[in-house]
Phi, psi and omega in degrees: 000122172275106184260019133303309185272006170284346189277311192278354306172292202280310176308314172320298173333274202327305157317309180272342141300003139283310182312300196297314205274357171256317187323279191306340176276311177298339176275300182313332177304277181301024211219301180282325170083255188263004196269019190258310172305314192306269236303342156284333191278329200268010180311091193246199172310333194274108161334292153323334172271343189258337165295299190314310187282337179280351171278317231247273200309325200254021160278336220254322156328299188092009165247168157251000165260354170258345155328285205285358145308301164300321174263357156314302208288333182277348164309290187321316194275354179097325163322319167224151167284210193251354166276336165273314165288359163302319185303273207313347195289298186324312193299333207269359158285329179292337185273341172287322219262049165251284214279024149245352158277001202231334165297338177275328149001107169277100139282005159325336163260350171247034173283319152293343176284340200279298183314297192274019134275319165327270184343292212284322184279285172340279225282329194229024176241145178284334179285124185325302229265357181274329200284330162285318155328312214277310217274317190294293142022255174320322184290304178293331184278326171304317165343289199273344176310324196266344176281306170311293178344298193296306209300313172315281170358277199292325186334295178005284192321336193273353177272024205268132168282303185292346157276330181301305164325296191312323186284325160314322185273016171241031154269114170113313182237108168303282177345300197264358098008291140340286181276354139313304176321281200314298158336285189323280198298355195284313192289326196280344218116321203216082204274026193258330185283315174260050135274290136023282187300299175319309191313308184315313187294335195265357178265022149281016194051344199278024191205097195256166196269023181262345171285306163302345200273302171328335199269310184307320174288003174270315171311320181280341168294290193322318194304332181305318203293312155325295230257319172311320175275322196293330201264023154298137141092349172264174198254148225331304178302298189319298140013288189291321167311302166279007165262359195268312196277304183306322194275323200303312199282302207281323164305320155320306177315303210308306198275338192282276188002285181294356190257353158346270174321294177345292178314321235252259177346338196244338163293294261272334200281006195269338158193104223286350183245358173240103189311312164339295181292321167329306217277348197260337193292332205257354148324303195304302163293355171274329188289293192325300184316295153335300169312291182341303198276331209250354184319296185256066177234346190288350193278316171325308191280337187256004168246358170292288167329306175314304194282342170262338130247100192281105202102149188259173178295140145297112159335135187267089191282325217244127172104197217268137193266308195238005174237155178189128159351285168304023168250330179315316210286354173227095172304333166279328178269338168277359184295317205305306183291320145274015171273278209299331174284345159306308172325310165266042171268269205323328207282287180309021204224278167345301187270341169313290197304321206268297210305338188296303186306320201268333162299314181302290167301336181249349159078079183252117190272320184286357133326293190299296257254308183313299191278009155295308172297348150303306188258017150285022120283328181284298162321310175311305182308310158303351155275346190269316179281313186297351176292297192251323170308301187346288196312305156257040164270338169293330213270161191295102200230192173250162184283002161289309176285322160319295186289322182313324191267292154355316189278328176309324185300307178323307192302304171343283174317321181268345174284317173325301172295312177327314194269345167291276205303299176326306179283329183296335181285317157327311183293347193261283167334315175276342168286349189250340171289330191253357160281307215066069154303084169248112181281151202288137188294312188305304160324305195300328203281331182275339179288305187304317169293318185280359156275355178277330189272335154310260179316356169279336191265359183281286180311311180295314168318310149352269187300007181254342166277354174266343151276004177063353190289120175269352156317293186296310224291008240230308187293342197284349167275005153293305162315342194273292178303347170255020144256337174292310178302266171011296186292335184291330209270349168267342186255025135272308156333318164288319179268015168251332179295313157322299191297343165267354169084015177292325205233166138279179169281322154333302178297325169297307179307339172268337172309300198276325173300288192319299166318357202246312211280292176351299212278330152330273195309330174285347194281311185280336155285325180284344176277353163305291183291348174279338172300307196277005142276002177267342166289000000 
């Protein structure tokens, strides 16, 4: 036996069986689209919903670590507590043990057909949802190409004197069977790929399943090892999250530990001749049981976690709240999330534009000083979300989502000016305070309508981007055109009053920058609502 080319071999397989298991999880991902947001969204107090939604995510990911990645970043961002994220954590171990039930399988034979049906869909179809099927496919058939792979490889192996040892002396010590387990998935990563690898190995005859069953909980301990490196640098909850998914595996191992011969027994009668099946039957009942067993335990774990991390997050007042890096990994839930942090740019873009107006009139200085501190926040945030669009405009999306994300950069930009204009008005308000600026009852009444007619185009805008509504964004260019008439028809107005000696040219030159700054901030809420009608 060339224990070069089984390594090379081997390594191969595991590439195209990783390669195959994200080709199918990004595709099965954009193919559900926005319902991948419902099953988050229904996420409550109740546990049970939060196991149901982490097995459906991490069915549809194909990973279980990146589920628990993903609810590490919504930990971090504040979105779910540590009691919901326990729920989601539980499930996504029952949703990984789908791709080793799927894995176990024989499919050698329509395995080209998987591909050269895949292939034929990706390449030559025009339709998004035909073309992600094709991905779905595509996927699944390179999946099991690299599971044959490993399996080729592997055959050697059962004339092997020195693997025959090997296997022996882990028959009998659970303990280092375990800490196979563990190492394997810590390195590849991935406990759906070396659980994979036990499949392979067990179609060689060389791997019985009193040998496999030790190693599988060690694959669910290893997997923990993900989400324990993503929660470095994050705060106190995140933390806690991944130590709540490390304690669910290692206690469950704990408890499993004496029920072995059982487990062993009970795959064996579901099916006595496929080692394959054993090893995906008895992955399946060790994850389900294990929920089962650890569910009304979650108040335990989460007061466990407390006490070994002690103390809560400070509230965070200053930066970005709902978008985080480890959310990248599911694209459709970071769209759902720079949506809403955007939302709140603009919101803080928003309350700039009334305090700017409210300054103005009552010539409030602790008013100006606020929306100077709004907008070092509005900048920061627009470096953060532009920041966080980049990365994922990289990442693997459907062309629906690819223009959503586009259309963000724009909206960005323009919220951005919004908070420009915003300061500027301010900066007007402190030039009429430290002059003693006083203006004509007729003036105040034309600022005061064309800031109502802004914030009536402001607001709708908003809200046809936090709705996706192409309707509202739709109404806001009538408004547009009656603020555009509106700064004309006032800065004529303005100029009959000077000619009668009504205003100086001082109240004026701040007179005509404000309608000026208005009609800006209405230019730019209407480029908000042209984005979501150009998506």
């Amino acid at each position: 036996m060339n224990l070069s080319v089984v390594i090379i071999g081997l390594l191969g397989g595991l590439g195209l069986f990783l390669y195959g298991m994200k080709l199918m999880g990004d595709g099965l991902e954009n193919f559900a689209g926005d319902n991948m947001k419902v099953f988050f969204e229904k996420i409550t107090s109740n546990p049970i919903k939060g196991v149901i939604t982490g097995a459906i995510i991490t069915a549809i990911i194909q990973s279980s670590s990146a589920t628990t990645v993903m609810v590490v970043g919504f930990v971090n961002a504040g979105l779910m507590n540590l009691y919901q994220a326990a729920g989601v954590i539980m499930g996504a171990n029952i949703g990984t043990t789908i791709t080793t039930q799927i894995i176990a399988f024989n499919m050698t034979g329509i395995i080209p057909a998987f591909i050269a049906l895949g292939a034929s869909m990706t390449l030559f179809s025009k339709k998004e949802k035909v073309k992600e099927m094709g991905n779905i496919i595509l996927g699944f058939g390179i999946l099991f190409m690299g599971m044959e792979l490993m399996k080729e490889t592997m055959a050697p192996l059962a004339q092997s004197d020195f693997f025959g040892k090997m296997i022996i002396s882990l028959k009998g010590n659970i303990a280092l069977g375990i800490l196979v387990g563990m190492i394997m998935t810590a390195v590849i990563q991935s406990s759906s790929a070396s659980t994979g690898i036990l499949v392979a190995l067990s179609a060689t005859g060389t791997l019985p399943i009193e040998v496999a069953i030790p190693i599988l909980f060690g694959n669910n301990i290893g997997t923990c090892v993900t989400a324990l490196i993503s929660s470095v640098g994050t705060q106190k909850t995140a933390k806690k999250a991944a130590l709540i998914h490390l304690f669910f595996n290692l206690m469950g191992t704990i408890i499993f530990i004496p029920f072995i011969p059982f487990l062993k027994d009970i795959v064996i009668k579901l099916d006595a001749n496929n080692v394959e099946r054993q090893i995906a039957n008895a992955h399946t009942i060790f994850n389900i049981v294990n929920t089962i067993i650890m569910i009304p335990f979650i108040n335990y774990l989460v007061i466990l976690v407390n006490k070994i991390i002690p103390g809560d997050d400070e509230i965070e007042t200053f930066g970005t709240k709902y978008i985080d890096e480890r959310l990248l990994e599911t694209p459709i839930i970071a769209i759902g999330q720079a949506t809403q942090e955007i939302v709140r740019m603009a919101e803080k873009a928003k309350e700039n534009l009334t305090l700017a107006m409210q300054s103005f009139e009552r010539s409030d200085e602790d008013l100006i000083k606020q929306v100077y501190e709004n907008e070092k926040l509005i900048n920061l945030l627009e470096n953060e979300i532009t920041i966080f669009l980049v990365k994922l405009s990289n990442k693997d999306t459907s062309e629906e989502q690819k223009n959503i994300v586009t259309s963000m950069f724009h909206v960005v930009n323009d919220i951005e000016r919004i908070g420009d204009h915003c300061k500027n008005l301010v900066d007007l308000s402190s030039e009429k305070i430290q002059k003693r600026l006083i203006f004509t009852e007729e003036g105040m009444k034309e600022l005061k309508h064309m800031y109502e007619c802004t914030m009536d185009a402001l607001t709708i805008s908003l809200s046809s981007f936090k709705e996706n509504n192409i309707q509202k964004a739709q109404n806001i260019l009538i408004i547009e055109e009656n603020i555009d008439r509106l700064e004309k028809e006032y800065r004529e107005a303005h100029i009959r009053r000077l000619n009668r000696g009504a205003c100086t040219a001082r109240e004026g030159a701040v007179f005509l920058d404000m309608i000026s700054n208005f009609e800006r901030i209405g230019d730019h809420s209407t480029n908000i609502a042209e984005s979501i009608i150009n998506r």
